[in-house]
VMD Tcl script that draws the C-alpha trace (Angstrom):
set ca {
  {-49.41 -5.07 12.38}
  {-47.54 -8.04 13.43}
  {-47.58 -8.72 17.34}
  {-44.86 -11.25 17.21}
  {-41.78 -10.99 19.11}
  {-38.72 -9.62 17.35}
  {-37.16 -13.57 17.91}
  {-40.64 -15.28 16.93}
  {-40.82 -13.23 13.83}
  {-37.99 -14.38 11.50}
  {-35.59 -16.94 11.13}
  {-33.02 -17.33 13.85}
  {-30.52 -19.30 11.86}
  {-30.63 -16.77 8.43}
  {-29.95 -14.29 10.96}
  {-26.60 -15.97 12.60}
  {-25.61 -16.92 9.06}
  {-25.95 -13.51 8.02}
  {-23.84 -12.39 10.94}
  {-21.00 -15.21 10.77}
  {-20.72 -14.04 7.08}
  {-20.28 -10.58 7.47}
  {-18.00 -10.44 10.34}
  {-15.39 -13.03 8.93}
  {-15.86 -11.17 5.65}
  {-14.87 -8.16 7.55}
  {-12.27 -9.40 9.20}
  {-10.44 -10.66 6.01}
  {-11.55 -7.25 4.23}
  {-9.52 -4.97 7.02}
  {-6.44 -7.42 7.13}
  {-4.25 -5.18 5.79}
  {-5.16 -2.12 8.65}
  {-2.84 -3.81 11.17}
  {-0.96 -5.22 9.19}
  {0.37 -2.18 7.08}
  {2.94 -1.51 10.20}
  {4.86 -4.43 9.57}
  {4.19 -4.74 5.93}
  {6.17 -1.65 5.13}
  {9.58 -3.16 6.86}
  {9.47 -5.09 3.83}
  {8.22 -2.63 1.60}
  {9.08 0.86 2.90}
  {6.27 3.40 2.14}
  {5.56 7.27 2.48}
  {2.61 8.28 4.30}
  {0.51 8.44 1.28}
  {1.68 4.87 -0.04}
  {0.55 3.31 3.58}
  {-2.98 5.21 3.12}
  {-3.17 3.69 -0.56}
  {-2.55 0.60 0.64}
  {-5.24 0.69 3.74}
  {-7.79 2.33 1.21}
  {-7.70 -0.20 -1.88}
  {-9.79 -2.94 -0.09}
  {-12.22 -0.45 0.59}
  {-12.39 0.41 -2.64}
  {-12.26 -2.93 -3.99}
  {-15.61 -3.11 -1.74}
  {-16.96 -0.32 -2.93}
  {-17.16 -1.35 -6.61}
  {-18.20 -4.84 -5.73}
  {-20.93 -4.43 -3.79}
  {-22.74 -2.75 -6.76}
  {-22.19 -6.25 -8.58}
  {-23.08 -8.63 -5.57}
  {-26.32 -6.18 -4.77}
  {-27.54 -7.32 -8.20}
  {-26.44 -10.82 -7.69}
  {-28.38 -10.65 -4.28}
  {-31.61 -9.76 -6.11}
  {-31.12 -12.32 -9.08}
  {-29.56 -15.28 -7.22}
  {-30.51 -14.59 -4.22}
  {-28.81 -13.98 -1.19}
  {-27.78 -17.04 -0.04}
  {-26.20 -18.04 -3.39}
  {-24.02 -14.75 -3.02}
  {-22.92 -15.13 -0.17}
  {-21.83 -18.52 -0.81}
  {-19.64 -17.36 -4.21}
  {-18.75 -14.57 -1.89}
  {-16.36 -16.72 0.49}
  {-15.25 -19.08 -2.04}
  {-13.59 -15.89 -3.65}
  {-12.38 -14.31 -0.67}
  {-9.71 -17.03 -0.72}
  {-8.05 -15.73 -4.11}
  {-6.29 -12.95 -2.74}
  {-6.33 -14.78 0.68}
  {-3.98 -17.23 -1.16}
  {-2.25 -15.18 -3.34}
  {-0.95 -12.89 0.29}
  {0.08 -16.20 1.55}
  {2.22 -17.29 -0.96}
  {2.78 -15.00 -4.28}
  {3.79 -11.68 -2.78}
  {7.11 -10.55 -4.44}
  {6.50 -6.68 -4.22}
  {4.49 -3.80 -3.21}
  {2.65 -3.41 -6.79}
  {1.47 -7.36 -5.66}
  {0.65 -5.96 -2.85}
  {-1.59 -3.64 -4.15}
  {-3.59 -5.56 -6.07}
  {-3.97 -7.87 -3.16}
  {-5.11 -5.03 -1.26}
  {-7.87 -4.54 -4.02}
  {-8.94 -8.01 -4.28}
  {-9.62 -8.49 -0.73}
  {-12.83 -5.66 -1.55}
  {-14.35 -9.44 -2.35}
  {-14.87 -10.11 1.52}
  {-16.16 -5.83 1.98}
  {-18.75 -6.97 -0.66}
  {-20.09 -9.18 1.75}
  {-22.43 -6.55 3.28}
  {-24.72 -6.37 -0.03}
  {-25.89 -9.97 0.65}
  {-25.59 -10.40 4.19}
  {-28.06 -7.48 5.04}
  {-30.81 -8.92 2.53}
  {-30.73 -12.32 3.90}
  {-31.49 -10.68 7.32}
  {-33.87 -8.15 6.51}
  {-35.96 -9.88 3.87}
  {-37.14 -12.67 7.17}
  {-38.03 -9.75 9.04}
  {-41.06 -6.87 9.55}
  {-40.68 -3.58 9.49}
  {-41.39 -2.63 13.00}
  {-38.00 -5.23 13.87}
  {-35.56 -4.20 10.77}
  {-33.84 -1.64 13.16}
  {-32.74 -4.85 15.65}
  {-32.27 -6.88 12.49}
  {-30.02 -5.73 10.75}
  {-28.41 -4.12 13.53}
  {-27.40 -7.74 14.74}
  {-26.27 -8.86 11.04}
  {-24.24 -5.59 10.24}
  {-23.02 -6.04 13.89}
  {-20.61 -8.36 11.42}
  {-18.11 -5.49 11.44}
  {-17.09 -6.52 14.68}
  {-15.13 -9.05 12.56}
  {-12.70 -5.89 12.45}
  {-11.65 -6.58 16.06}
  {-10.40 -10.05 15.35}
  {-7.88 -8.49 13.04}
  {-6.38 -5.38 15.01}
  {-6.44 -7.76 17.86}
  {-4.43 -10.88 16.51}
  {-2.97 -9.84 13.56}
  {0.04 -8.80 13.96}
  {0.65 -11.21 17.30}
  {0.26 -13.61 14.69}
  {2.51 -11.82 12.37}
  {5.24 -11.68 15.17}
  {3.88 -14.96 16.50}
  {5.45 -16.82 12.88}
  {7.90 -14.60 11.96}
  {5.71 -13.18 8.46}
  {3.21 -11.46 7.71}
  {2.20 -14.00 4.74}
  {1.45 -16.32 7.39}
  {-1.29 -14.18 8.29}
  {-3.13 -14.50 4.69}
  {-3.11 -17.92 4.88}
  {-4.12 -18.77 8.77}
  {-7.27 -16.48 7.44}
  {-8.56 -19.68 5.15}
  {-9.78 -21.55 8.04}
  {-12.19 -19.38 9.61}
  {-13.65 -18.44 5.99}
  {-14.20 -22.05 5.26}
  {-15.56 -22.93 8.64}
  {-18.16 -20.05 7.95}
  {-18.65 -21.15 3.83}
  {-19.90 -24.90 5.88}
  {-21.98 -23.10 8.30}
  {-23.47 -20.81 5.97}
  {-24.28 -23.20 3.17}
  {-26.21 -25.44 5.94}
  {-28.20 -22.50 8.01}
  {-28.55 -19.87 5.45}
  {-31.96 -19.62 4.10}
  {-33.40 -17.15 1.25}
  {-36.77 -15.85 2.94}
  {-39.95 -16.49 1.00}
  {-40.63 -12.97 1.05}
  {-37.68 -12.44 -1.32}
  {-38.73 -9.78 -4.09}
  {-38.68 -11.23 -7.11}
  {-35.72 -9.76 -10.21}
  {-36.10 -6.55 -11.26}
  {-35.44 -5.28 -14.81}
  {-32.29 -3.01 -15.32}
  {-34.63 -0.44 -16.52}
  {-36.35 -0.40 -12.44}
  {-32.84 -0.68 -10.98}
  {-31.98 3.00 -12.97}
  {-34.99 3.96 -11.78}
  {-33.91 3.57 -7.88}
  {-30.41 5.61 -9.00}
  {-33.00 8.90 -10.26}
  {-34.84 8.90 -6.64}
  {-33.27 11.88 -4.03}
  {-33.41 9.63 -1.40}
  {-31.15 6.85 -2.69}
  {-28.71 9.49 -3.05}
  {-29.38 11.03 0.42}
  {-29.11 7.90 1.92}
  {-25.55 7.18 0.11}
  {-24.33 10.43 1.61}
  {-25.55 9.63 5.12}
  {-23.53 6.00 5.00}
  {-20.19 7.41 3.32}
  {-20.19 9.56 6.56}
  {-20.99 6.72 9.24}
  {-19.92 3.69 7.55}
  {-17.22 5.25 5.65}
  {-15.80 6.71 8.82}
  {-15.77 3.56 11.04}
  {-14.10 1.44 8.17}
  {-11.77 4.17 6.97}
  {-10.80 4.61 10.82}
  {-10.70 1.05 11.38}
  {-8.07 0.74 8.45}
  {-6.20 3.88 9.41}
  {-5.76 4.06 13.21}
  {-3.37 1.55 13.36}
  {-0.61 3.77 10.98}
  {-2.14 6.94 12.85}
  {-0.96 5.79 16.50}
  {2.21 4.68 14.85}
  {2.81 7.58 13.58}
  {1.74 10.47 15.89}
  {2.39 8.53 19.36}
  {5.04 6.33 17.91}
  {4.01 3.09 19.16}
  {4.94 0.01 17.88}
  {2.88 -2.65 15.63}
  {1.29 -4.29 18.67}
  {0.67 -2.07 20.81}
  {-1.14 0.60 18.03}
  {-2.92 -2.16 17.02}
  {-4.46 -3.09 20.02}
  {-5.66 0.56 20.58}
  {-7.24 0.56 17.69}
  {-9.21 -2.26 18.50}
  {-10.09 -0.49 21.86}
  {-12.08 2.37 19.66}
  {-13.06 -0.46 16.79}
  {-15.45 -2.13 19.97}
  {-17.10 0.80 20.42}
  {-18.24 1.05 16.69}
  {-18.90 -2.74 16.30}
  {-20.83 -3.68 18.89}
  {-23.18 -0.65 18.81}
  {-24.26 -1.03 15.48}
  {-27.21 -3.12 16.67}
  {-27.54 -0.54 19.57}
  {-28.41 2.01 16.82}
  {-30.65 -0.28 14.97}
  {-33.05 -0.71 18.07}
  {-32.61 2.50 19.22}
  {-33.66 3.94 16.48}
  {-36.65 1.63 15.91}
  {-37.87 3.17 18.97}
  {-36.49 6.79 18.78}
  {-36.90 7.49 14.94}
  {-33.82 6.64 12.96}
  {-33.73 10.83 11.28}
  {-33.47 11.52 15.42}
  {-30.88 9.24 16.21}
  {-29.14 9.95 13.45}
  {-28.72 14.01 13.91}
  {-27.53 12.89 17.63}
  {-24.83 10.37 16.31}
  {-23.69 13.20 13.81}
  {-23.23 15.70 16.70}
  {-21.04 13.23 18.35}
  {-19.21 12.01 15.71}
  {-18.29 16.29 14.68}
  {-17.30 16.84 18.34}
  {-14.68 13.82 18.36}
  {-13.41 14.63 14.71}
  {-12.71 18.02 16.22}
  {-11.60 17.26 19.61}
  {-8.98 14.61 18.21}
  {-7.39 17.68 15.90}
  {-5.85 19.20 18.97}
  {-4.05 15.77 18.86}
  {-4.52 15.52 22.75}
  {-2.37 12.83 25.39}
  {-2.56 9.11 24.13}
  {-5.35 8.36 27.02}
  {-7.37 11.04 25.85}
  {-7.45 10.54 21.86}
  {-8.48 6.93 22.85}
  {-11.31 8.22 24.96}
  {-12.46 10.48 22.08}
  {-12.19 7.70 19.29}
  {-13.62 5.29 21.11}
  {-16.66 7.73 21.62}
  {-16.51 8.63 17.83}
  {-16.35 5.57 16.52}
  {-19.57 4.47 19.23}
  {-21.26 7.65 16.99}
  {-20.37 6.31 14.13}
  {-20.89 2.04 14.41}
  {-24.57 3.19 16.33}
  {-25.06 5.75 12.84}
  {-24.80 2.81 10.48}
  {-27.43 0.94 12.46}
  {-29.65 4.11 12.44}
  {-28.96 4.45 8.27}
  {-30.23 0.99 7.77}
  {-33.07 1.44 9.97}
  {-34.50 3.52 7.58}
  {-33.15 1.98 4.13}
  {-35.47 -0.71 4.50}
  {-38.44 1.05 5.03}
  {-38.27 3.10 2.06}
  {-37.05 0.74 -0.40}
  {-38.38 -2.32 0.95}
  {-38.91 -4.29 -2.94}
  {-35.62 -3.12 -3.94}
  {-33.37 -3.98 -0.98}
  {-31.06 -5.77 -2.41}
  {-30.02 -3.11 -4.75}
  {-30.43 -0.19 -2.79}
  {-28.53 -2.15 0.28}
  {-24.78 -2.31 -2.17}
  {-25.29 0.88 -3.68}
  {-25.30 2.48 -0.67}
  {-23.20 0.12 0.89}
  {-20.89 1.06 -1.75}
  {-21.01 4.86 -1.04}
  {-20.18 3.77 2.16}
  {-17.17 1.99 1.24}
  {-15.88 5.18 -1.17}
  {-16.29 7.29 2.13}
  {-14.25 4.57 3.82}
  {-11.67 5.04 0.81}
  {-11.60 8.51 0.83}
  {-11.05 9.02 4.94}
  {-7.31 7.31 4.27}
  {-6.04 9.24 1.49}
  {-7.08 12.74 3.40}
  {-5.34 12.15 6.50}
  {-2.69 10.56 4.97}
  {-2.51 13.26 2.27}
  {-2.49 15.95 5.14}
  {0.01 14.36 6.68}
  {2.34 14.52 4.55}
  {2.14 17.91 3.48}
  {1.72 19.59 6.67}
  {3.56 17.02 9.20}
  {0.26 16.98 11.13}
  {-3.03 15.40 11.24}
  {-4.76 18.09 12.70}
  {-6.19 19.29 9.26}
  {-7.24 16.18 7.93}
  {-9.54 15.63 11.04}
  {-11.21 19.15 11.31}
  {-12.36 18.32 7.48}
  {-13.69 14.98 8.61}
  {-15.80 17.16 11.21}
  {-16.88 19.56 8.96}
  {-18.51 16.61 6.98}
  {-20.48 15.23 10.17}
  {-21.61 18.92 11.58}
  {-22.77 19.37 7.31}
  {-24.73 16.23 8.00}
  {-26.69 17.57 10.77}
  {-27.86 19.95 9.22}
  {-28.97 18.03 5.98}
  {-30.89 15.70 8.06}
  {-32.66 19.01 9.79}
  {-33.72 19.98 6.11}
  {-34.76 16.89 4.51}
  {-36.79 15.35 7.26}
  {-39.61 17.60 6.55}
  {-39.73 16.55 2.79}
  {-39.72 12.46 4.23}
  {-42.63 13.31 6.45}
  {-44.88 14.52 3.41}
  {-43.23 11.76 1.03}
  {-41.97 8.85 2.31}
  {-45.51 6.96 2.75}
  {-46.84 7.62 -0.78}
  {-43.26 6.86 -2.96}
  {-42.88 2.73 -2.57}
  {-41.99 2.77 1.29}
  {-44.29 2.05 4.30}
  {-42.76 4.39 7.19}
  {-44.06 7.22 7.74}
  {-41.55 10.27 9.72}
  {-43.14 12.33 12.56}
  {-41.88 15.75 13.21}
  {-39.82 14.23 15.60}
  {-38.36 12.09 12.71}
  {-39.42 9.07 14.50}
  {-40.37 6.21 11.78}
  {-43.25 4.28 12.79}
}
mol new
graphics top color blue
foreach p $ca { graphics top sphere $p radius 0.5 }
foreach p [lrange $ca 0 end-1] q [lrange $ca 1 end] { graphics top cylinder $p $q radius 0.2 }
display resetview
């Protein structure tokens, strides 16, 4: 095994590339979340209009990612993440200055899954420098990118009232991306270790295994809830505790923290602690928020119990991609956007069923004891299947191995 430090044992600046990348990526990819409040004065919407609007870039990022996860393993993941950025500005530019009407707005909304699709080359070029016994930390600090989701519920719509228009918003958002498109192109780095291209006919192969599947199930609840919550929360405060754009906002970016920056948290947690382990904990949590949030408590409180949710759920994607790696270490790049794209469809879905549920019952009480159900049905897949990974896992391409704990080692 190798003794090296987790810092002496990849490359530092593929690492902060990887991050920079994803989290101004993310940022552009959740524009609309804060947005969507002031957005409708121009374009009035019904509750289930503002949760299609929230939800298309998450789709957009869902589909994507299956395209730049084979781009990742063909051109590499510096390459991708390079075309990446230069067409983030598309719909970047096309919000700035081509909006005439909501349908615009839509697709705008679906082209910005371009900057979600980010995560499906970002990951790679982080993991691929590292060992196993330091993926948990490793991608933990590049996925930690989602924090990029802050800098949009927190200046957003400042900036919107700030100028005067929304639009303005779009276009301020060039800069940072082509700050990060210079940075990346000079400190990115494909890792030697890079697998070399598959043939479609392997890449099916990876979509007949259980555990590709399992693991896309696991993410659509973790990753899908943080992003789905971090698009949402914003209409969800204005709605249910009537606040206005800046102020809902900038709660949401109180509970967004939580599931940003403990992302990595989860990673090395679970390196030590057995990402199964972690992961049945950070579904427990994530079941008593969902269901503590239904009784649609004081303003104070709900933020408590987000901010703890979304801690569950930012520390559950570290814990997913803890283990990803280890069992499909030659076909990361693959693996990493289809179930990054899973992830994104749960992030889709979380939207439309609140918003749905609001609109036919007048409350959002519903909505969130079905998101609960969905983490408590998690625990309890992770309780059966971790026996099966314990007698499988080392002999079927990966090289952990789960104790009954569900510690991998």
């Amino acid at each position: 095994m190798d003794k090296k430090g987790f810092w002496q044992s990849g490359h530092k600046p593929s690492l902060f590339s990887a991050f920079l990348y994803f989290d101004m990526s993310f940022m552009v990819w959740v524009l609309i979340g804060p947005l969507v409040v002031i957005i409708m004065k121009d374009y009035p919407m019904d509750p289930i209009q503002k949760a299609n609007l929230v939800a298309l870039p998450i789709l957009g990022g869902s589909i994507l990612r299956l395209a730049f996860g084979f781009l990742t393993d063909y051109l590499g993941p510096k390459r991708t993440g390079q075309l990446g950025l230069l067409l983030t500005t598309i719909p970047l530019i096309w919000g700035w200055q081509f909006v005439n009407s909501l349908t615009d707005m839509y697709a705008v909304a679906l082209l910005l899954g371009v900057a979600g699709a980010s995560f499906a080359a970002a990951l790679p070029l982080a993991s691929q420098w590292y060992p196993k016994q330091h993926q948990g930390l490793a991608m933990g600090i590049a996925g930690a990118g989602n924090s990029g989701t802050v800098f949009s519920t927190l200046f957003a719509n400042r900036l919107a009232e700030h100028y005067g228009s929304w639009e303005t918003v779009f276009g301020l958002a060039l800069i940072p991306i082509f700050l990060v498109f210079v940075v990346f192109t000079i400190f990115a780095k494909d890792s030697p270790n890079r697998p070399a291209p598959k043939k479609l006919s392997q890449y099916a192969s990876v979509l007949k295994q259980r555990d590709t599947w399992l693991f896309c199930l696991l993410y659509c609840v973790t990753f899908g809830g943080f992003v789905g919550m971090s698009n949402y929360l914003t209409i969800f405060f204005n709605a249910q505790y009537n606040l206005g754009a800046v102020r809902a906002a900038d709660f949401t970016t109180l509970c967004v923290i939580a599931g940003s920056f403990f992302r990595p948290i989860g990673g090395f947690l679970s390196d030590r602690l057995g990402g199964v382990r972690m992961l049945t904990l950070l579904y427990a949590g994530a079941f008593t928020m969902f269901v503590c949030v239904a009784t649609l408590p004081s303003l104070s409180m709900v933020v408590v119990l987000l901010f703890a949710g979304m801690m569950c759920l930012g520390a559950g994607n570290g814990s997913v991609f803890q283990l990803v790696p280890q069992r499909f270490g030659s076909e990361i790049g693959l693996v990493t956007g289809i179930v990054g794209a899973a992830g994104g469809l749960g992030g889709y879905a979380l939207p439309l069923v609140l918003g749905s549920l609001y609109q036919s019952s007048g409350t959002y009480s519903t909505g969130f004891l079905i998101l609960g159900g969905v983490a408590l049905a998690c625990v309890f897949l992770l309780l059966i299947v971790q026996g099966a990974w314990k007698r499988t896992w080392s002999g079927q391409g990966g090289t952990a191995k789960i104790d009954s704990l569900g510690q991998a080692s």
